[in-house]
C-alpha positions as CSV (number, residue, x, y, z in Angstrom):
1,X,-56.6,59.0,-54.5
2,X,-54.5,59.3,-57.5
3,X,-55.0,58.0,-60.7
4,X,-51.3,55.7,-60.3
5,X,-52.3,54.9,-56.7
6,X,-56.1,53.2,-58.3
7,X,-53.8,51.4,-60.9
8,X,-51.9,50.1,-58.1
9,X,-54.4,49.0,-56.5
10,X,-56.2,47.4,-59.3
11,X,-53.4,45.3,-60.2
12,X,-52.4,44.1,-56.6
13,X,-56.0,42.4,-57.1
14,X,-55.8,41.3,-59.9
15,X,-52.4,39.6,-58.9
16,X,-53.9,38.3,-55.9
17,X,-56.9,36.9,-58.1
18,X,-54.8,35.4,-60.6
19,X,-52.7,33.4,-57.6
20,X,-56.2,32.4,-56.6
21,X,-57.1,31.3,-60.0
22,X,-53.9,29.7,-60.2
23,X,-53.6,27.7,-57.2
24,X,-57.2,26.5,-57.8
25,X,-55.9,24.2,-61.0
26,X,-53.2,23.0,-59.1
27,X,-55.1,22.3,-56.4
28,X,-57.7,20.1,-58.7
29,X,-54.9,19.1,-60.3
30,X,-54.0,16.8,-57.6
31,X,-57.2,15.1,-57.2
32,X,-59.0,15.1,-60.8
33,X,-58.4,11.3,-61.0
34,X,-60.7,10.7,-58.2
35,X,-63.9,10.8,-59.9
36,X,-65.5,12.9,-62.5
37,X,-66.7,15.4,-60.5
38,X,-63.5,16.0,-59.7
39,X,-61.9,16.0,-63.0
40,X,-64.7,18.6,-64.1
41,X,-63.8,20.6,-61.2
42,X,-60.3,20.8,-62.4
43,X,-61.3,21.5,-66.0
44,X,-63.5,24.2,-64.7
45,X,-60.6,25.9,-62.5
46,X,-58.5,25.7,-65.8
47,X,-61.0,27.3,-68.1
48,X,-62.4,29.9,-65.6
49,X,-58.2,31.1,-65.2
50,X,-57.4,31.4,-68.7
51,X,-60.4,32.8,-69.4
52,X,-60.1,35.9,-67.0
53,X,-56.2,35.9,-67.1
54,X,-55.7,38.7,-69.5
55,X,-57.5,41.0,-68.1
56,X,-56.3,40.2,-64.4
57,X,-52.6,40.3,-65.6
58,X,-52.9,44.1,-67.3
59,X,-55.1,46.6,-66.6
60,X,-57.0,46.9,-70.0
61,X,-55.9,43.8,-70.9
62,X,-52.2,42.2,-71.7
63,X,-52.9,41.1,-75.5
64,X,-52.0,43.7,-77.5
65,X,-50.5,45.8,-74.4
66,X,-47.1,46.5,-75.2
67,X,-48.3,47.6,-78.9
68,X,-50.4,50.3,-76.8
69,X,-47.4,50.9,-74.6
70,X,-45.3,52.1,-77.8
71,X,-48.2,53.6,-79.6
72,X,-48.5,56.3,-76.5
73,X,-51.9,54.9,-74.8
74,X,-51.8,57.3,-71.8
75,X,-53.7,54.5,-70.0
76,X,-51.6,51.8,-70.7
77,X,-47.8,53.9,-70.5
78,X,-48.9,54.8,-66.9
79,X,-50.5,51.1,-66.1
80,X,-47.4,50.0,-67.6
81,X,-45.1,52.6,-64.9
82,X,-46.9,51.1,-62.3
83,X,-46.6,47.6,-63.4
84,X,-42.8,47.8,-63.0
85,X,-43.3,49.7,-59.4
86,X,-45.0,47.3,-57.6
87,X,-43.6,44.6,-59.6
88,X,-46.3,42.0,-59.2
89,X,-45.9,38.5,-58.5
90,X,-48.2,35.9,-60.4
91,X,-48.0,33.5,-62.9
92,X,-45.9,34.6,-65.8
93,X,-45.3,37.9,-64.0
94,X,-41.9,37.8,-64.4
95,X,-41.7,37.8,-68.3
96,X,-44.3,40.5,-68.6
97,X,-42.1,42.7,-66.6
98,X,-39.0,41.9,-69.1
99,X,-41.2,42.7,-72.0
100,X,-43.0,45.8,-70.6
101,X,-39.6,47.3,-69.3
102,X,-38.1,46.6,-72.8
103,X,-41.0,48.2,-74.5
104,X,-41.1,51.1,-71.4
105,X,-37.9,52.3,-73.0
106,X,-39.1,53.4,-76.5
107,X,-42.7,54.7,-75.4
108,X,-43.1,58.0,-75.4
109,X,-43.8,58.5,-71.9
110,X,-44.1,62.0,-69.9
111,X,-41.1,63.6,-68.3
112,X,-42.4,62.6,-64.8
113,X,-43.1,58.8,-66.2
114,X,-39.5,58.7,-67.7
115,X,-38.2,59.7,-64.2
116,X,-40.0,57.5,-62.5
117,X,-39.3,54.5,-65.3
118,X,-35.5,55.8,-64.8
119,X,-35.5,54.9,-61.2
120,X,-37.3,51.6,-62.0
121,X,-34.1,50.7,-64.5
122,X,-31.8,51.7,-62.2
123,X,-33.4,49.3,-59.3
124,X,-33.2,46.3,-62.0
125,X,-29.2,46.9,-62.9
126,X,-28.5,47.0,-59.1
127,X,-30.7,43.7,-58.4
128,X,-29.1,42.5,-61.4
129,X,-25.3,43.8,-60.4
130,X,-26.0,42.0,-56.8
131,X,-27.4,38.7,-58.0
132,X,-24.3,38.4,-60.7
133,X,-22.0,39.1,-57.6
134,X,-23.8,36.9,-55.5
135,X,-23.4,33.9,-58.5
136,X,-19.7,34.9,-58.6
137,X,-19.1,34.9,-55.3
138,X,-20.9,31.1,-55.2
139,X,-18.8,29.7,-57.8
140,X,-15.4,30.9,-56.6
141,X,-16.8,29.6,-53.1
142,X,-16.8,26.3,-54.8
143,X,-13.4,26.5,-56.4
């Protein structure tokens, strides 16, 4: 297996396990007025999530990440390549792949990871390209 296909895979399971994490406190959340044991349930589910959630969200952890990314880590310039392939989904997801894409853009990354973080940019300006005509094409709708 590739060394970007393990990272892949190490990160879809980490996603998965930070949904589970996740989901946990909200499921607690719902029923920690019941009792005490259940309000120490939900306390547990919270501190046993943001204890493990930066090193589920990152491969090598996402504190001090993006300082790695731009100091030419190999590790984390080609965790961070295949961060914004997969695109995971998971709480907060979605601004780490803002900041890591920003960041992408002024690491110094090998010719085959600035091709592949080229095709990457040019998926995000067509995504963002659609939704803006999609928005437009809502509010003159409404008009």
């Amino acid at each position: 297996m590739h060394q970007s296909d393990q990272i892949k895979l190490l990160i879809e399971r980490n996603s998965a396990e930070a949904t589970r994490l996740h989901r946990r406190i909200h499921e607690t959340f719902a029923v920690r007025d019941e009792s005490p044991r259940k309000k120490e349930e939900w306390k547990q589910a919270c501190q046993i999530f943001h204890s493990r959630y930066d090193e589920l969200a990152f491969p090598g952890g996402y504190e001090g990440a993006l300082d790695r990314l731009v100091g030419g880590d190999p590790e984390t310039m080609e965790a961070a390549i295949c961060f914004l392939e997969i695109r995971p989904y998971f709480f907060r997801s979605g601004y780490m792949f803002d900041a890591i894409l920003r960041k992408a853009k002024h690491a110094p990354l090998s010719p085959e990871q600035k091709a592949r973080l080229q095709v990457i940019v040019e998926e995000v300006r067509a995504w963002n390209a659609l939704k803006r005509g999609e928005q437009n094409q809502g509010s003159d709708a409404v008009d």
